[in-house]
C-alpha positions, 0 to 999 in steps of 0.5 A, spaced: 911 373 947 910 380 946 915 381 941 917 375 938 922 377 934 926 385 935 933 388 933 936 393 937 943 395 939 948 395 944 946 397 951 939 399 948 933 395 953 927 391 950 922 389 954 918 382 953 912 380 955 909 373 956 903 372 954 899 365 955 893 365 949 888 359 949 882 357 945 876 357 950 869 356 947 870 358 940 874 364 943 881 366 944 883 368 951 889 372 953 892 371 960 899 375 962 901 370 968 908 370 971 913 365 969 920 363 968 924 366 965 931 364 962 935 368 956 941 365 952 946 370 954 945 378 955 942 380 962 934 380 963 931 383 970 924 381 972 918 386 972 911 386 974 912 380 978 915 375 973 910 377 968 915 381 963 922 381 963 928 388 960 933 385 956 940 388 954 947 385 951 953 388 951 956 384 946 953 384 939 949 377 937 943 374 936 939 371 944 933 368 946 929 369 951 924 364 953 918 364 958 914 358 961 908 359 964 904 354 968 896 354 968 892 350 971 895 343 975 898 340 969 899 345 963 906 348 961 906 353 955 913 356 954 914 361 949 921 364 946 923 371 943 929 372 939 933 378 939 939 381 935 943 385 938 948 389 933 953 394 935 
């Protein structure tokens, strides 16, 4: 998850990236692909096909946002960010 960790304000919007990074032949290779999204509170509004999300709260406190990719017929991968909202 792009990032993985932020501070921001109230009403301030943050965007997060999910992005799927494997081991391939002795290289590493990154995948942007649409997943599931679900945060912990707060609000998330897809972009880019499911690829990214914009989060924003309210309220102050710390939130989670998780992504979970599929890639290929029977991998899940599923990556989390965690933002603190202060007043």
């Amino acid at each position: 998850m792009e990032p993985p960790m932020k501070t921001i304000s109230v009403k301030q919007q943050l965007g997060i990236a999910g992005f799927l990074r494997l081991k391939s032949s002795g290289k590493c290779e990154s995948f942007w692909l649409s997943g599931n999204w679900s945060t912990s509170g707060g609000k998330i509004i897809l972009r880019k096909q499911g690829k990214m999300v914009i989060f924003s709260a309210t309220t102050p406190g710390t939130y989670y946002v998780t992504d979970q990719v599929y890639y290929g017929s029977y991998y899940s991968y599923t990556g989390q960010s965690t933002i603190t909202v202060n007043p």
